[in-house]
ZADO-1210 file (C-alpha; in nm, 4 decimals, padded with zeros to 6 digits):
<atoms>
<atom x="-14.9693" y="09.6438" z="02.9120" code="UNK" pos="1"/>
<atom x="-14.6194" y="09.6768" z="02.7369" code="UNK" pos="2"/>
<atom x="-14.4955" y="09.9794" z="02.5875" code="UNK" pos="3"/>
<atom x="-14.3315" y="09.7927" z="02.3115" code="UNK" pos="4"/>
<atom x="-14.6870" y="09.5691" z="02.2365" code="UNK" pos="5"/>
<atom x="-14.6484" y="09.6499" z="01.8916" code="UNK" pos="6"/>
<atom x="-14.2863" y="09.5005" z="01.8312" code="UNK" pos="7"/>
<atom x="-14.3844" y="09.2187" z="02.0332" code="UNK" pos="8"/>
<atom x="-14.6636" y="09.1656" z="01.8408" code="UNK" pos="9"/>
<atom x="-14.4287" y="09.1611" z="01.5219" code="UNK" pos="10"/>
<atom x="-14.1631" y="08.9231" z="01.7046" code="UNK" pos="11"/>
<atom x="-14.4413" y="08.7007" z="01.7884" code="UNK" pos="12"/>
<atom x="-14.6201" y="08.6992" z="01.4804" code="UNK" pos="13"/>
<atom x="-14.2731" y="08.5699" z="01.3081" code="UNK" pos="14"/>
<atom x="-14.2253" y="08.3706" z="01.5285" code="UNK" pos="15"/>
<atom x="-14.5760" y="08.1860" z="01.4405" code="UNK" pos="16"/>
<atom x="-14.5330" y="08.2224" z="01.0957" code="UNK" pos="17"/>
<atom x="-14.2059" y="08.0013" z="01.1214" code="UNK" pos="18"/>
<atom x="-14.3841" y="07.7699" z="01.3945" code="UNK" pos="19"/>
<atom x="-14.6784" y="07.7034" z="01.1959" code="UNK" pos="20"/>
<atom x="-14.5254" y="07.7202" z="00.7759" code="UNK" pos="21"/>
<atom x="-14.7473" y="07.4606" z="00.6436" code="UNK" pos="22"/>
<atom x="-15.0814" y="07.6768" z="00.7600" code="UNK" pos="23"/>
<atom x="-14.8975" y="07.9916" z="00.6769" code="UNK" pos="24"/>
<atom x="-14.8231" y="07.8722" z="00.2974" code="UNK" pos="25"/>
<atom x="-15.1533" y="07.7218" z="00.2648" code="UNK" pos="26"/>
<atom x="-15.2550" y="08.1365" z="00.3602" code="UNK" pos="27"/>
<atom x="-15.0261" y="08.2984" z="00.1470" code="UNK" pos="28"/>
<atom x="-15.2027" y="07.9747" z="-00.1328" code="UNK" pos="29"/>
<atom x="-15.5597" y="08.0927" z="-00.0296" code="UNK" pos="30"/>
<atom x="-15.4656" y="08.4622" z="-00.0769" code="UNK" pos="31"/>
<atom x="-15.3498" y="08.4118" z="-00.4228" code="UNK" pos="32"/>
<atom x="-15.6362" y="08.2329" z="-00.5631" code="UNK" pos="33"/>
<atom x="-15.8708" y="08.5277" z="-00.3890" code="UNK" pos="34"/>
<atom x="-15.6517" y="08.7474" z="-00.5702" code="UNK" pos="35"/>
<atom x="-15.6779" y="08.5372" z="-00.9372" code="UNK" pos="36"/>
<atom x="-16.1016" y="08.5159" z="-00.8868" code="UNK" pos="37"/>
<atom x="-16.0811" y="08.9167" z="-00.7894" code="UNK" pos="38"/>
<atom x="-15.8697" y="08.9822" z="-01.0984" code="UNK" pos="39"/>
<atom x="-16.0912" y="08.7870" z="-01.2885" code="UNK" pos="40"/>
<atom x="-16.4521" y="08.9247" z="-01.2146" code="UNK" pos="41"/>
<atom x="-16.2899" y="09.2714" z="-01.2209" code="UNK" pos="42"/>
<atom x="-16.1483" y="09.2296" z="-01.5830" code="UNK" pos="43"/>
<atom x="-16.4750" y="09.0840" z="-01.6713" code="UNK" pos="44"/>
<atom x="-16.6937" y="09.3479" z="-01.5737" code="UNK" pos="45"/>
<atom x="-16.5106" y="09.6695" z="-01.5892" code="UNK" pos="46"/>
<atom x="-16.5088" y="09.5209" z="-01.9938" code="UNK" pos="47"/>
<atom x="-16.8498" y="09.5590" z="-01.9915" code="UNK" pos="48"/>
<atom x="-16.9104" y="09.8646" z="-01.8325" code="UNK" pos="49"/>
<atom x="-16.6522" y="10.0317" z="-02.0463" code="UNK" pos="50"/>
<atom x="-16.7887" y="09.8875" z="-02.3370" code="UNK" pos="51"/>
<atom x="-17.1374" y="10.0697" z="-02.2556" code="UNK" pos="52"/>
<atom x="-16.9117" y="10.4242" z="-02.1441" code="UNK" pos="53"/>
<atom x="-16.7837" y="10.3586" z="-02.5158" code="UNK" pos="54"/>
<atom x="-17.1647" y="10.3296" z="-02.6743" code="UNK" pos="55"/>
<atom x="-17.2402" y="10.6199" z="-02.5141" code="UNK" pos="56"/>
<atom x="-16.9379" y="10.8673" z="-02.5580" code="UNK" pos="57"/>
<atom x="-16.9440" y="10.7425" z="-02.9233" code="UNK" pos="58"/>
<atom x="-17.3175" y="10.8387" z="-03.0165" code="UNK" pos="59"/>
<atom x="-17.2800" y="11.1671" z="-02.8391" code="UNK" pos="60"/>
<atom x="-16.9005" y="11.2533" z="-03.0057" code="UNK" pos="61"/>
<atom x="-17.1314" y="11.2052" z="-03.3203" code="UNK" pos="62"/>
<atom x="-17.4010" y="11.4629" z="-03.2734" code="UNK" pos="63"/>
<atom x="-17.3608" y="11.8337" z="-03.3165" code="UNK" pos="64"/>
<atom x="-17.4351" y="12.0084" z="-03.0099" code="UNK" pos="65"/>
<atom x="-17.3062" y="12.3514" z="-03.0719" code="UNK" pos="66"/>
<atom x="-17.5553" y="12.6526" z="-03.0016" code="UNK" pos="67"/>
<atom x="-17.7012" y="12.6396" z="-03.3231" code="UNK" pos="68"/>
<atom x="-17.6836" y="12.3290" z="-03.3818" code="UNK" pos="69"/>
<atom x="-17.9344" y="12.2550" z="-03.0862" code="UNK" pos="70"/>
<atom x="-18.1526" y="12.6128" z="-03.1583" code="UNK" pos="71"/>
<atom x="-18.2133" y="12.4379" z="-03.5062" code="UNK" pos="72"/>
<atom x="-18.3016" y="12.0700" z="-03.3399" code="UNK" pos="73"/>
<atom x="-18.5572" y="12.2690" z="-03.0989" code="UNK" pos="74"/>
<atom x="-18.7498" y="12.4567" z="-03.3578" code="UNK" pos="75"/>
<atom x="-18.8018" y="12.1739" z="-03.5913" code="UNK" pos="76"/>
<atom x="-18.9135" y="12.0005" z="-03.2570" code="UNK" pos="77"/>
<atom x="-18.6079" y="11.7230" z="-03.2929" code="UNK" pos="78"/>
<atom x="-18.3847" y="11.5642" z="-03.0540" code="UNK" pos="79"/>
<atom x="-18.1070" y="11.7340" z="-02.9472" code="UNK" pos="80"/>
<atom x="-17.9418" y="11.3942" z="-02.8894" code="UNK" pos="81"/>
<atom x="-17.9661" y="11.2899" z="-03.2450" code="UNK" pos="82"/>
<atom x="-18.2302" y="11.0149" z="-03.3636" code="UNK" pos="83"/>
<atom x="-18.2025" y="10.7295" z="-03.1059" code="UNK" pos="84"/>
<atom x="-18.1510" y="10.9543" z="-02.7803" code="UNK" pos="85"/>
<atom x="-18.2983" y="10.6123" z="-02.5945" code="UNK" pos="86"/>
<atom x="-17.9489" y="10.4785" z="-02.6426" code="UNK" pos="87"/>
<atom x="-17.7564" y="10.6992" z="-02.4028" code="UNK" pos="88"/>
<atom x="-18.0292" y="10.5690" z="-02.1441" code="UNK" pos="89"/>
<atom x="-17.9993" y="10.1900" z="-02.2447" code="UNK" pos="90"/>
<atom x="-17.6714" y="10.1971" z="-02.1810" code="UNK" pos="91"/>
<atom x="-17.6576" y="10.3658" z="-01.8650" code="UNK" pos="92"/>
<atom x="-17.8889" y="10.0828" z="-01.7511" code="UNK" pos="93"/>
<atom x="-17.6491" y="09.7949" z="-01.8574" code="UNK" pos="94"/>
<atom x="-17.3790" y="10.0258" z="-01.6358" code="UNK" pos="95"/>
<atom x="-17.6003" y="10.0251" z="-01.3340" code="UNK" pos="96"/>
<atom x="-17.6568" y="09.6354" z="-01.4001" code="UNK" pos="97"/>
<atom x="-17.3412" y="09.5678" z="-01.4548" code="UNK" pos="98"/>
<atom x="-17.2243" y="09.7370" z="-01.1890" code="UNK" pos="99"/>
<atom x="-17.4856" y="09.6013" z="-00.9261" code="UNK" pos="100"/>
<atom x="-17.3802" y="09.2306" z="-01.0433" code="UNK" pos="101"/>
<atom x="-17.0209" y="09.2932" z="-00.9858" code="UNK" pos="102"/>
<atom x="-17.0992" y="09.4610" z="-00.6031" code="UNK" pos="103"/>
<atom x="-17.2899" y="09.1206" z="-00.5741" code="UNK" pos="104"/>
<atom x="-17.0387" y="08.8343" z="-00.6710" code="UNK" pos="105"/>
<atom x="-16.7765" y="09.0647" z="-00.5048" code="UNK" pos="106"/>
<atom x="-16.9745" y="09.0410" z="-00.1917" code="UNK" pos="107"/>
<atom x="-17.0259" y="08.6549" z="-00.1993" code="UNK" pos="108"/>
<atom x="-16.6680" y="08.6375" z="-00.2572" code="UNK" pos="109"/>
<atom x="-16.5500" y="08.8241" z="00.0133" code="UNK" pos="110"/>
<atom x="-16.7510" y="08.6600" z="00.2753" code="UNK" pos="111"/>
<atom x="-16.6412" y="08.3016" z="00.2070" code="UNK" pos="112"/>
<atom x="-16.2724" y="08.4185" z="00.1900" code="UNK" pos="113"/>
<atom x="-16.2596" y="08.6238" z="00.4687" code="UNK" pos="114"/>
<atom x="-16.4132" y="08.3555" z="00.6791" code="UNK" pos="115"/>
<atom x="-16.2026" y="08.1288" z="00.5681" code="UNK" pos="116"/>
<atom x="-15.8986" y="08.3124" z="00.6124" code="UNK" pos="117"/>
<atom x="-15.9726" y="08.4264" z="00.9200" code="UNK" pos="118"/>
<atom x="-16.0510" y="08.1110" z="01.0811" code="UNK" pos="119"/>
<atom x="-15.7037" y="07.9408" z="00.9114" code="UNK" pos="120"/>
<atom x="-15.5082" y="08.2515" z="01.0693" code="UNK" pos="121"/>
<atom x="-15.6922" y="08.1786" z="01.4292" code="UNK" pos="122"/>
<atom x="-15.5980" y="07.8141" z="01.4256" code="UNK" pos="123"/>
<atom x="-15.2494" y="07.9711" z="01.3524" code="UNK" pos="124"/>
<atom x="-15.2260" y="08.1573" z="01.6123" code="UNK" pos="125"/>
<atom x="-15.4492" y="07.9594" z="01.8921" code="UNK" pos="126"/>
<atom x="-15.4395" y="07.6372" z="01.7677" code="UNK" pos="127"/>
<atom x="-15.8431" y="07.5820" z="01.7716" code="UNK" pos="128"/>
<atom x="-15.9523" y="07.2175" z="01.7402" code="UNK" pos="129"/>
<atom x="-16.1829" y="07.1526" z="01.4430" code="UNK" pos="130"/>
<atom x="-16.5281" y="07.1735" z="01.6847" code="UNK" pos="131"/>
<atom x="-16.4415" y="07.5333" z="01.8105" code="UNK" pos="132"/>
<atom x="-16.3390" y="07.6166" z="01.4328" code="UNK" pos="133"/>
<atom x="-16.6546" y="07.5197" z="01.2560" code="UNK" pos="134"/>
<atom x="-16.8118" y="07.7189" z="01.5452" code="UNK" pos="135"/>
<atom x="-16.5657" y="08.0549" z="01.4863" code="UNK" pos="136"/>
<atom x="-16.6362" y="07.9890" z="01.1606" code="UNK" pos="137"/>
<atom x="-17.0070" y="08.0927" z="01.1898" code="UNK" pos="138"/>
<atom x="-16.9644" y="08.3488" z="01.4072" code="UNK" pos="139"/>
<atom x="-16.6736" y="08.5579" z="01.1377" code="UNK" pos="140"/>
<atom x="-16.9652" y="08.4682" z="00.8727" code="UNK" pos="141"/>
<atom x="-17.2421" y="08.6870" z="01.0740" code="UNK" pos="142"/>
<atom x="-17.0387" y="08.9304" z="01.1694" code="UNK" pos="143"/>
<atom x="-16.8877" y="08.9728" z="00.8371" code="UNK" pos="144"/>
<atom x="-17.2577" y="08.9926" z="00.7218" code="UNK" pos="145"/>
<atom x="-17.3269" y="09.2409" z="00.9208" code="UNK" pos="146"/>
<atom x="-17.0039" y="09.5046" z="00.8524" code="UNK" pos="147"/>
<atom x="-17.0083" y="09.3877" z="00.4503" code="UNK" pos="148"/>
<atom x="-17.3824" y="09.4354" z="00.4419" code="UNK" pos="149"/>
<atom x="-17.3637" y="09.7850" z="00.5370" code="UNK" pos="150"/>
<atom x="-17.0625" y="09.8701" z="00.3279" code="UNK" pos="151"/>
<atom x="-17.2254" y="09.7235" z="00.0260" code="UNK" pos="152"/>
<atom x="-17.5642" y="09.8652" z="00.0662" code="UNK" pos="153"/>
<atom x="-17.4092" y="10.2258" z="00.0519" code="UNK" pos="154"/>
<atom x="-17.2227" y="10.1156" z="-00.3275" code="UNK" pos="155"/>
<atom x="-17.5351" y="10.0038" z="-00.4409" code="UNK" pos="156"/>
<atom x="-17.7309" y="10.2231" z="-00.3179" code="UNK" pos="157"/>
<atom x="-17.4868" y="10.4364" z="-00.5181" code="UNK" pos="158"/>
<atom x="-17.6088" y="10.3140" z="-00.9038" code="UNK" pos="159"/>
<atom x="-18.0037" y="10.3181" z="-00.7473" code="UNK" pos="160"/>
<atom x="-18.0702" y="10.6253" z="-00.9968" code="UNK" pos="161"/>
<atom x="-18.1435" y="10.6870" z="-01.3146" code="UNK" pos="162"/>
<atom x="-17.9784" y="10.8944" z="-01.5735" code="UNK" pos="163"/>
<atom x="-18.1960" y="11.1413" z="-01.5549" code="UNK" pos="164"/>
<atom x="-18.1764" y="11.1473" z="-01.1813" code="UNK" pos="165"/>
<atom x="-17.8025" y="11.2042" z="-01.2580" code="UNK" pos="166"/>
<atom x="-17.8028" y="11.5014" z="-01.4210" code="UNK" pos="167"/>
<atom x="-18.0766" y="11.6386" z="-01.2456" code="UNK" pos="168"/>
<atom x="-17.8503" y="11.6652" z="-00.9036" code="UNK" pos="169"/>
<atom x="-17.5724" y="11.6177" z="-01.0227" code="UNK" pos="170"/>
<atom x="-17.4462" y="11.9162" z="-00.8072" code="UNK" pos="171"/>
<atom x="-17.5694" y="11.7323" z="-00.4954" code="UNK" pos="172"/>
<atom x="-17.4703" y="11.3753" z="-00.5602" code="UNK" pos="173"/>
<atom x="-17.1307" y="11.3971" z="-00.3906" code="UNK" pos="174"/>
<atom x="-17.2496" y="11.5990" z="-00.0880" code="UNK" pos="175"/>
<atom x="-17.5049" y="11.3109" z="-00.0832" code="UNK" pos="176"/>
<atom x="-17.2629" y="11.0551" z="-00.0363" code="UNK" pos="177"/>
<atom x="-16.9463" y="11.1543" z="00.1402" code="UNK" pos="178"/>
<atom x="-17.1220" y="11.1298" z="00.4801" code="UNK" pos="179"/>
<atom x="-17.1978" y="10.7498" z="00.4288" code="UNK" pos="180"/>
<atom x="-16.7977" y="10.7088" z="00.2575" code="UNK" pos="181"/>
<atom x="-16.6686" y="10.7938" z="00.5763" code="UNK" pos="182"/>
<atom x="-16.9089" y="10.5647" z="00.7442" code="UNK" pos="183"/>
<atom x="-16.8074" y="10.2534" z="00.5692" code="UNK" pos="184"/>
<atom x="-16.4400" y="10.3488" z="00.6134" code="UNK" pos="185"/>
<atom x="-16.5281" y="10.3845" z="00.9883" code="UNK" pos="186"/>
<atom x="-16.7463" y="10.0039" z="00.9647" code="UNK" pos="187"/>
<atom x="-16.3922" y="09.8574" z="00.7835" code="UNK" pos="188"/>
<atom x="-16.2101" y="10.0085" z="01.0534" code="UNK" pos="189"/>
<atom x="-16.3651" y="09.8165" z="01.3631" code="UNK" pos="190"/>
<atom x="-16.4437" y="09.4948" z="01.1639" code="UNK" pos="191"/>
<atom x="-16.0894" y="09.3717" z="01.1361" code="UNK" pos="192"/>
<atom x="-16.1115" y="09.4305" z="01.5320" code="UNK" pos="193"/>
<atom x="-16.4326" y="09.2027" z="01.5480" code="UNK" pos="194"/>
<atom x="-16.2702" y="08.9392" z="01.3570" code="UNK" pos="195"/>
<atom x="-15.9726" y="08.9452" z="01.5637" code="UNK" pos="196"/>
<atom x="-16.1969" y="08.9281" z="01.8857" code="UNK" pos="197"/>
<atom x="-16.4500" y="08.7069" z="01.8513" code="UNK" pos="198"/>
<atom x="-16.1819" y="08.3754" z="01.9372" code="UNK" pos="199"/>
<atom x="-16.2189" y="08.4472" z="02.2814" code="UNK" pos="200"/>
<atom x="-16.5490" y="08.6822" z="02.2644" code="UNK" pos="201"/>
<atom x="-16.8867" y="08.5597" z="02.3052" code="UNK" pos="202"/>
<atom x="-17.1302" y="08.7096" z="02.0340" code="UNK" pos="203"/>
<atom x="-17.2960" y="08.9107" z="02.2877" code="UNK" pos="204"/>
<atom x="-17.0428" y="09.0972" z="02.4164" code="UNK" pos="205"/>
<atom x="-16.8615" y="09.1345" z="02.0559" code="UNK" pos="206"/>
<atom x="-17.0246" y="09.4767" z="02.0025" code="UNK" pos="207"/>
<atom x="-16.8837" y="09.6365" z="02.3714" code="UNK" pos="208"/>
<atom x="-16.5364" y="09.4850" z="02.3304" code="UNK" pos="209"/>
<atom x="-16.5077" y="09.6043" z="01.9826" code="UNK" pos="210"/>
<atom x="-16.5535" y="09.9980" z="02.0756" code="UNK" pos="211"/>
<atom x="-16.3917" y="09.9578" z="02.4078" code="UNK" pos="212"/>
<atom x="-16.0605" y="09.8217" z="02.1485" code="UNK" pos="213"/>
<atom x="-16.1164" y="10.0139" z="01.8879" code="UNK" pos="214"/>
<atom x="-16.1943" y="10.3110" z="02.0419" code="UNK" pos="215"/>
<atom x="-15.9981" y="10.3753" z="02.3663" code="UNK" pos="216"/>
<atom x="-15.7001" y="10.1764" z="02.2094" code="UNK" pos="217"/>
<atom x="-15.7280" y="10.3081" z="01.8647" code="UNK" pos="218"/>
<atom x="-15.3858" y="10.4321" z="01.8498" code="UNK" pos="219"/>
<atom x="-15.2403" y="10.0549" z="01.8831" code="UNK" pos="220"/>
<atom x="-15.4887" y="09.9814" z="01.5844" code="UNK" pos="221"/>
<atom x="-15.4293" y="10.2822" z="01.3687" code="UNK" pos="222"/>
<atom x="-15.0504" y="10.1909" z="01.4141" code="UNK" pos="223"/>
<atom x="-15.1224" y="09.8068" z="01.3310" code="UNK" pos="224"/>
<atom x="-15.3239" y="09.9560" z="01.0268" code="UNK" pos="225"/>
<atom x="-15.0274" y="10.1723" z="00.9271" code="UNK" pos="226"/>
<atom x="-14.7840" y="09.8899" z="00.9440" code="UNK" pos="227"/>
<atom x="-14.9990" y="09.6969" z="00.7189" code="UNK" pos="228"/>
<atom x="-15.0423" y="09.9484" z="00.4334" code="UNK" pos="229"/>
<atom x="-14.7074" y="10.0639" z="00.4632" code="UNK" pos="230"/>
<atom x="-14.5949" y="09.6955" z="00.3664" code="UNK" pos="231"/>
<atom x="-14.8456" y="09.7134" z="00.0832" code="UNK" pos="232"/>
<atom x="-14.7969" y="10.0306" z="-00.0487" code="UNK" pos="233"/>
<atom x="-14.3597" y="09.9163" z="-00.0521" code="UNK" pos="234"/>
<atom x="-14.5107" y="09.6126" z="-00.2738" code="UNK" pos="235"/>
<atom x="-14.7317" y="09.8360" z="-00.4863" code="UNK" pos="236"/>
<atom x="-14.4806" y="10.0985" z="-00.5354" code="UNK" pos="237"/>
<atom x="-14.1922" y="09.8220" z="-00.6136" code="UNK" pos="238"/>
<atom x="-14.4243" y="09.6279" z="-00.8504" code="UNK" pos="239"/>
<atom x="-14.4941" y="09.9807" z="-01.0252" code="UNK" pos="240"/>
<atom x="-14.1190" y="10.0424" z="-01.0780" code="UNK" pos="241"/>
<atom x="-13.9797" y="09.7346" z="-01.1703" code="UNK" pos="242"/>
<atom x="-14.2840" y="09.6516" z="-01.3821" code="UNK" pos="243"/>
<atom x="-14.0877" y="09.6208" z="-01.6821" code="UNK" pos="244"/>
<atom x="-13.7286" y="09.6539" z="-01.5556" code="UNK" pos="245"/>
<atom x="-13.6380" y="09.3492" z="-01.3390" code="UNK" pos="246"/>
<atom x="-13.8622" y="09.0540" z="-01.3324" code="UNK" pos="247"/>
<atom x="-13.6760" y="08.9158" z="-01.0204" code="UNK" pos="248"/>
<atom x="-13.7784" y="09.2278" z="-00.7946" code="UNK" pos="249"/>
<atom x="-14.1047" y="09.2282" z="-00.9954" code="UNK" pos="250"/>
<atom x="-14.1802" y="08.9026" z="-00.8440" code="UNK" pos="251"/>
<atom x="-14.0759" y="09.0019" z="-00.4766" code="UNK" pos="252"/>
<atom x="-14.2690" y="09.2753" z="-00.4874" code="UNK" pos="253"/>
<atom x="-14.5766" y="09.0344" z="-00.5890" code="UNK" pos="254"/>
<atom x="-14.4576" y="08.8046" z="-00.3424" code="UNK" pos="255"/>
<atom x="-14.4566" y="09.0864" z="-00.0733" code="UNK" pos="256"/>
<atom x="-14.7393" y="09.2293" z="-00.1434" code="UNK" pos="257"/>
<atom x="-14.9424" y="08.8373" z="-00.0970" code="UNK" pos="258"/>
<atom x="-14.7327" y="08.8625" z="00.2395" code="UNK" pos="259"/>
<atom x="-14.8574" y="09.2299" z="00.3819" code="UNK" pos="260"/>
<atom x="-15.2275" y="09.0534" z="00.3674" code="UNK" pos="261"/>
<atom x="-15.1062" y="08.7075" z="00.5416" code="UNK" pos="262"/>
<atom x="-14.8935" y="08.9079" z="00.7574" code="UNK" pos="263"/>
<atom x="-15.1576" y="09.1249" z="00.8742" code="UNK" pos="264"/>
<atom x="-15.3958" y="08.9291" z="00.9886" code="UNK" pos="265"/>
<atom x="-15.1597" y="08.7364" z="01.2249" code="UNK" pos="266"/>
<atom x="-15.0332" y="09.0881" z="01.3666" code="UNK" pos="267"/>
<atom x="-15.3580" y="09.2281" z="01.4221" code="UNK" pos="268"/>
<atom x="-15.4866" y="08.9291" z="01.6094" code="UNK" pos="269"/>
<atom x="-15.2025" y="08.9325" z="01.8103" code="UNK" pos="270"/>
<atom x="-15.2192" y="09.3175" z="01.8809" code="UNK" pos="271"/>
<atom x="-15.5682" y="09.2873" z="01.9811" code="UNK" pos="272"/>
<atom x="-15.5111" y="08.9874" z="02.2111" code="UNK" pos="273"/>
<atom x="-15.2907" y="09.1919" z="02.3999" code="UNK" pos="274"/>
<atom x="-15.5573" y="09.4769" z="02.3884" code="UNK" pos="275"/>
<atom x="-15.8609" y="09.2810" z="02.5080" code="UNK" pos="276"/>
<atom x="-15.6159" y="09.1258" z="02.7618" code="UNK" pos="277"/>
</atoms>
């Protein structure tokens, strides 16, 4: 294996982005619109959700909750939380609903775009005739069930409480959780390698091939992963600066940031080619 696998990886992946353009813009086309539906349902329901937040911040900014205040509500047997307390808790429900239908249509739309993506960058790079890409096809699909599945359970399995619940362990709810963060992060982490193996992996053997690359070559794919955010966080922090000071740069940085995504998929399929070589 070459020392220098990760430059070649970048010379070669230019050097198939210039080989195949037409697939590469109809990529960098398929990111955008991926990026316009995201945009979209995020707008959409973040709205809502912070239009429930609202309800509730307002009725509570309108009761009196000082110590006397609540001393008083308690002997004459009221509310503390004024006279329609049921609101804080209706709200919080259209949250949690909210919240679960936005995990869900998030979901669906990451599976058919990554698959899609995925199999468009593959017949980039290998050339796969249209039999062996409805094939790859299916197998990206399950496997992206599989690794999204998981990831998604633990967010909504994140809003499966109720308000009360909330404030009753409050204190424990972020001990509670960290331990399956890091486990999605880690599921995230050896699914791009999946995706980049299974061209030349049988299903069966996906699982093996995918620790024995991820894990005893992880420094090749933690360096592929820096490489890729580093080229998005240039974009981000460009975009961020010249928000409102140079719409030419603006746009490069928008530009460059649609690249970093096309861009990294054809370097870490290459990368791991070499690495499962």
């Amino acid at each position: 294996m070459p020392k220098n696998i990760i430059l070649n990886s970048i010379k070669e992946s230019f050097s198939l982005i210039w080989k195949n353009k037409s697939l590469f813009i109809l990529l960098f086309i398929l990111q955008i619109i991926f990026f316009a539906f995201f945009f979209y349902m995020n707008m959409s329901y973040q709205t809502k959700i912070l239009e429930s937040a609202k309800a509730i911040t307002d009725y509570l900014s309108q009761q009196r909750l000082d110590e006397a205040s609540v001393a008083s509500s308690i002997l004459e047997q009221k509310s503390i939380l004024g006279d329609d307390p049921l609101l804080i808790s209706r709200n919080f429900n259209e949250i949690v609903k909210n919240f679960r239908l936005y995990l869900i249509y998030i979901f669906l739309l990451l599976i058919l775009y990554i698959s899609i993506s995925w199999v468009i960058t593959n017949k980039l790079v290998h050339n796969i005739n249209f039999k062996k890409l409805a094939k790859h096809f299916f197998k990206i699909f399950i496997a992206l069930l599989f690794y999204l599945g998981f990831i998604f359970l633990f967010f909504f399995s994140l809003f499966n409480i109720s308000f009360t619940g909330i404030a009753a362990e409050s204190s424990k709810l972020l001990a509670k959780y960290v331990p399956f963060l890091i486990f999605s992060i880690i599921l995230a982490y050896f699914m791009f390698v999946s995706l980049a193996l299974l061209h030349n992996t049988e299903s069966k053997n996906i699982v093996q091939k995918t620790l024995v690359v991820g894990i005893k070559k992880f420094h090749y794919v933690l360096a592929v992963y820096f490489i890729n955010i580093l080229l998005f966080g240039m974009s981000i922090s460009l975009l961020y600066y010249f928000i409102e000071k140079n719409l030419f740069i603006l746009l490069l940085s928008i530009l460059l940031m649609i690249f970093s995504f096309v861009f990294g998929r054809i370097f870490m399929v290459k990368v791991v080619e070499k690495l499962s070589g």
